[in-house]
C-alpha positions, 0 to 999 in steps of 0.5 A: 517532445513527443517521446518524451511525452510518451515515456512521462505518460507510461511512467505516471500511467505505470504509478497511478495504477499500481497505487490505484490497486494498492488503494483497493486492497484488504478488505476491498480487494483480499488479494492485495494487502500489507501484512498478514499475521498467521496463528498457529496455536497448541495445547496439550490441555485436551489436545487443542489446536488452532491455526488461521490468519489475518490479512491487513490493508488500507482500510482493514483486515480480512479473516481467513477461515480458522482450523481448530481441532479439540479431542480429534474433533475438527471444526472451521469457522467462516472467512469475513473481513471487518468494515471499510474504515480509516484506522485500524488495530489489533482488536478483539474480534482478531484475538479472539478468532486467532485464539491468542492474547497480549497482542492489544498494542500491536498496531497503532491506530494512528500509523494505519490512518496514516495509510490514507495517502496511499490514494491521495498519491494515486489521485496526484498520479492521476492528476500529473497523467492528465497534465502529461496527456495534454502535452500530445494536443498541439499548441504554442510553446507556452502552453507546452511549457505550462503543460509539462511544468504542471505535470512536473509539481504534481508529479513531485508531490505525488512522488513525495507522498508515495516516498513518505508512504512507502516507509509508513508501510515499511516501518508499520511492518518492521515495528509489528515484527520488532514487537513479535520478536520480543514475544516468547511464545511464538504463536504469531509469525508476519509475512509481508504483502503484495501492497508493500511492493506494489508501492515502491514499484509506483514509487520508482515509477513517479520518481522517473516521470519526475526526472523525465519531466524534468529533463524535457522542461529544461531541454525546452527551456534551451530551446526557446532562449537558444 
């Protein structure tokens, strides 16, 4: 049981933290986000120019410093990030610093808020981890079984959640991109973010400490009839 054991807790430790960095992200941590848009606007009405970008994360966005240039006279704002907040769009403040319009409807509040599980997934990770530690304690074979069947139902959950997440992250970006696409001015191009991948990894990690537990709960489960 020990090796088990020690797989099922690296497994669920590797989750807990990626999702845990996930949960971080912009404008908490600007290293790790979503997406990020980037703006490169021209004009020859006084030779105007304007390029910059938009990071997005779990909790909002973060503003790079924006370029813009009229008549050879060159100018840059400051980076800033909007507050800490559950849901988010393509506001004002965003069109405004990027120079560009008819973008209002680009992203949903309500798929943002949805973001939220990223860390309620990371807190069952966490949950699951404890439940896996608990199977290094010595013990009779009930509390083993106990341990590892509760590690199995958070593990799942969490593995669930992380799933379900992972393709509002996916679809969030694809959505964004579809929409882009159909806008013929091309001053906004999408790249995807660190976060993305970071949770799918979590995903696959969660999913092989469900199989794992699931292996060790049945072999213990011969064991003791046999």
């Amino acid at each position: 049981m020990f090796v088990f054991a020690t797989i099922i807790a690296f497994q669920l430790f590797l989750a807990f933290l990626l999702l845990l960095l996930v949960s971080v992200s912009v404008p908490i941590t600007k290293s790790i986000f979503l997406f990020r848009l980037t703006a490169d606007v021209g004009s020859d009405f006084l030779s105007t120019n304007a390029h910059g970008s938009v990071k997005f994360g779990l909790w909002g966005y973060c503003l790079s410093a924006i370029d813009f240039s009229v008549l050879a006279f060159e100018h840059s704002t400051t980076a800033s990030c909007s507050d800490v907040h559950l849901g988010y769009t393509f506001d004002d403040t965003i069109a405004s610093a990027l120079h560009v319009s008819k973008y209002e409807h680009l992203i949903s509040r309500v798929t943002t808020a949805a973001l939220v599980i990223h860390p309620i997934s990371a807190a069952l990770s966490f949950l699951a981890l404890v439940f896996s530690l608990l199977l290094f304690r010595a013990g009779s074979k009930h509390y083993v079984k106990r341990c590892t069947l509760a590690c199995l139902v958070t593990a799942s959950i969490a593995a669930v959640l992380g799933t379900i997440v992972f393709i509002v992250d996916a679809a969030l970006i694809a959505t964004i991109r579809h929409e882009l696409a159909h806008i013929t001015d091309n001053v906004l191009s999408l790249g995807w973010g660190s976060a993305v991948w970071l949770t799918l990894a979590a995903v696959m990690a969660l999913w092989g400490a469900v199989i794992t537990t699931s292996f060790a709960l049945r072999r213990k489960l011969w064991r003791s009839r046999y």
